[in-house]
N, C-alpha and C positions, 0 to 999 in steps of 0.2 A: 707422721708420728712414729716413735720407735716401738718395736711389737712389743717391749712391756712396758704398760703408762706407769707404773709404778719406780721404775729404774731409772734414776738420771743418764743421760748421756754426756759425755763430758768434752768440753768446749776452751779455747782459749781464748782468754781476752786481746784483742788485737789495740782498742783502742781506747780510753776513756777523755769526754767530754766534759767538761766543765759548764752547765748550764746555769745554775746559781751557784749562792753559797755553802746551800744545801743539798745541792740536787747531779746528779751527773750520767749522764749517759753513756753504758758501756755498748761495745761493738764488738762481738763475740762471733768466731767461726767454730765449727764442729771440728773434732779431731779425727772421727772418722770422714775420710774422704767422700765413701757415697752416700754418706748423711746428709753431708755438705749441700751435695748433689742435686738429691730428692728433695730433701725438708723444704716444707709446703706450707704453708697457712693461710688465712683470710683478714681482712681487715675489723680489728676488732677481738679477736682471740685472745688469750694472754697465754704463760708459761710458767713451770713453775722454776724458779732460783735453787740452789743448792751452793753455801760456802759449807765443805765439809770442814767438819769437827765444829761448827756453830748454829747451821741449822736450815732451815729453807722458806722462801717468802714467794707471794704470788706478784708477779708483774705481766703488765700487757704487754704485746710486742710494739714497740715503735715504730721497727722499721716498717714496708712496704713488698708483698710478695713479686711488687714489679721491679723489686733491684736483688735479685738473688744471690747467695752466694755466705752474706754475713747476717747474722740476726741481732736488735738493736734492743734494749728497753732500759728505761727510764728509773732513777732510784733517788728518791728523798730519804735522806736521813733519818731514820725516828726510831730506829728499835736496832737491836742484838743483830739480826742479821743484816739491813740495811749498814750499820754502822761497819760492819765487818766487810761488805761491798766497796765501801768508801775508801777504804782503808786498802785497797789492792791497787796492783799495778800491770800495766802492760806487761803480755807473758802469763800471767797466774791463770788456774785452771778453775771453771766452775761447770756446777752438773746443773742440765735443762730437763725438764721435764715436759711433755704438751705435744704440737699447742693441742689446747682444750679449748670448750664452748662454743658459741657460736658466733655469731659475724653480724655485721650490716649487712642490711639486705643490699647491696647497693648496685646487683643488676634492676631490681624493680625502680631505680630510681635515673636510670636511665632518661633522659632525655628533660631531667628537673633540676628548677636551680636548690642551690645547695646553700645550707646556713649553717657553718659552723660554730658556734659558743662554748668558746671554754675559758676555764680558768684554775692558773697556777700548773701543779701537778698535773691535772686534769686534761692539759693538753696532751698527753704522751699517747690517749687512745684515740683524739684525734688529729694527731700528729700522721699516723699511719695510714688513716682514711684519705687524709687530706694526699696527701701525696700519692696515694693510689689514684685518685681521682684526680688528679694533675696530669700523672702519668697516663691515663686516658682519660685525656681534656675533651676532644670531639662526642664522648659517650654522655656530657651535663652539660646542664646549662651555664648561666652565671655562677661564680662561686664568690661567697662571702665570708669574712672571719672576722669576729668576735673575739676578741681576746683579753685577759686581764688579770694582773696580779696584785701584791699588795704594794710594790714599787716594781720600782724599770728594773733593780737588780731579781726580780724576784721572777722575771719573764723568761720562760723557758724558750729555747730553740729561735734563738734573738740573731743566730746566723744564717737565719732562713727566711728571717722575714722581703727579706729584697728578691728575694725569688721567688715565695710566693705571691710579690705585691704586682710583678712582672711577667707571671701568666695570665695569659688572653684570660680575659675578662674575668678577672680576681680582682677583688680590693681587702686590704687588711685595716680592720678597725681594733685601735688597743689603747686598753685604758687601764689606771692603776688608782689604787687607795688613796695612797700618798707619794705626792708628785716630790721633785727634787730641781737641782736649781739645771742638773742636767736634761731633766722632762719637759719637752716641749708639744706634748701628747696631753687627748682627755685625762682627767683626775675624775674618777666618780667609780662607782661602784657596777659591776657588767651589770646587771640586771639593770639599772638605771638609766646606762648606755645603750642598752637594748632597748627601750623605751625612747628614748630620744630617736635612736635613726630609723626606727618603725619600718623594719623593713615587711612589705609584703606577703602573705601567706599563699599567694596565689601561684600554684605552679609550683611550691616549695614543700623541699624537706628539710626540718633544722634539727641538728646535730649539738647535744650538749653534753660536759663531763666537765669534774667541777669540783670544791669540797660541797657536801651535802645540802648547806643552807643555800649555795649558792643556785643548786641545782632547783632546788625547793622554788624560789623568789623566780627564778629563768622559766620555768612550767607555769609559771603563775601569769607572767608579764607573757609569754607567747599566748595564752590563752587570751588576754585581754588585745592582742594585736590581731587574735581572731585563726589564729592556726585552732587545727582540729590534731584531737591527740591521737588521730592517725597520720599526721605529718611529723612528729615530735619523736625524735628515739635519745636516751642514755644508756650509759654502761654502770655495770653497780658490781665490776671487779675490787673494789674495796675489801666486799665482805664475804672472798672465800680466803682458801684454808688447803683443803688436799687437792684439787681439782677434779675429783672422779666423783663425787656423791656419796662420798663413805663417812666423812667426819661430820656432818650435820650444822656445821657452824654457820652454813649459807643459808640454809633452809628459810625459806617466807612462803605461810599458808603450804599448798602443795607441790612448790617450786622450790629449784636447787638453781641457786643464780650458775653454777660451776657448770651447771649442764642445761638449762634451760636459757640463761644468758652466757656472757653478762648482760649481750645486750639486749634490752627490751624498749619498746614505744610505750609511749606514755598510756594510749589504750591499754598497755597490757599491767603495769604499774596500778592504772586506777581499778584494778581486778585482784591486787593483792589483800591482805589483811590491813585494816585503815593502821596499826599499830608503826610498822610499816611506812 
């Protein structure tokens, strides 16, 4: 992190992906060279965005601190500064801020197989994990993935899928809303899909991020497959704002997702306020 969290650092954009219609993945290096260098993080963190003259938004990092050198995150469409995101090109300049939060645990999960569930957007924070835990494949067990949007166009990180499906002992499972005459994949809704392939609680940890209801319905259906909401973790980066604990917009009961997550196990979720 740079010694003041308050000051963006400023980065240029190297590369911008096109993941949906909506959505794209920028590839940013530091302009200072031993920024470059040093900048550190964990899986699960996010960082704050800076387009100057428009304003700043919270994203997770994408990337993987096991490929060093660039930093990756993820941007849907939806507001003033995402739309001014979109609207750049290779070359242009924007300020980071971070990383902040905290992380997966995921040396405690050494030696367990792994469930990843996500969906839409929601992939981007485990998009990061996943690939950490690729990159040290001998440290887990089996890994699984759960995936799903509202169509094929709408699946994030769709050039990654053959490589995930082709690490030792990975399978990708992906399902969408509404199929197309190019979908030859489930059509159901993930929680549904999650229900169908029942996968085992035994020996597992399962990983989910998601919009909100999806998350809701995914907690619900892993309870009833018998995981304990101490195998169960989410990220609830949606709902900060400054990253330091000063603007209060994260706050739930006496927790700052900005600093006490994002991420949390579902043990620690059924401890907030039921409002919540």
């Amino acid at each position: 992190m740079a010694a003041n969290p308050y000051q963006p650092e400023l980065a240029t954009v190297e590369e911008i992906i096109e993941e949906t219609p909506d959505t794209r993945t920028f590839r940013a290096v530091f302009r200072d060279p031993e920024l470059r260098e040093s900048f550190t993080y964990e899986p699960g963190q996010f960082q704050e965005v800076s387009v100057f003259g428009v304003g700043e938004a919270t994203f997770c990092l994408t990337s993987t601190p096991t490929r060093p050198g660039v930093v990756e995150f993820s941007v849907k469409q939806v507001g003033q500064v995402t739309t001014a995101l979109h609207e750049m090109s290779p070359g242009d300049v924007v300020g980071i801020r971070g990383p902040f939060g905290n992380w997966f645990p995921y040396e405690e999960w050494k030696g367990k197989k792994l469930l990843f569930i996500g969906g839409g957007i929601g992939m981007a924070p485990l998009r990061s994990l996943l690939n950490f835990c690729l990159d040290n494949r001998a440290d887990y067990g089996p890994i699984d993935l759960i995936y799903g949007a509202r169509s094929p166009q709408d699946l994030c990180f769709r050039s990654e899928f053959d490589a995930w499906r082709s690490a030792p002992d990975s399978r990708v499972f992906l399902t969408v809303d509404r199929g197309d005459e190019t979908w030859h994949g489930n059509v159901g809704f993930v929680p549904a899909y999650l229900m169908d392939l029942a996968p085992s609680p035994e020996n597992t940890i399962a990983i989910t991020c998601g919009p909100p209801i999806m998350i809701k319905y995914v907690l619900e259906s892993l309870e009833k497959l018998n995981f304990q909401p101490e195998q169960i973790y989410t990220t609830l980066e949606m709902k900060m704002k400054c990253g330091i604990g000063k603007c209060g917009r994260c706050n739930i009961g006496e927790k700052f997702v900005c600093i006490d997550g994002p991420v949390f196990s579902y043990a620690q979720l059924k401890e907030l306020p039921p409002e919540f």
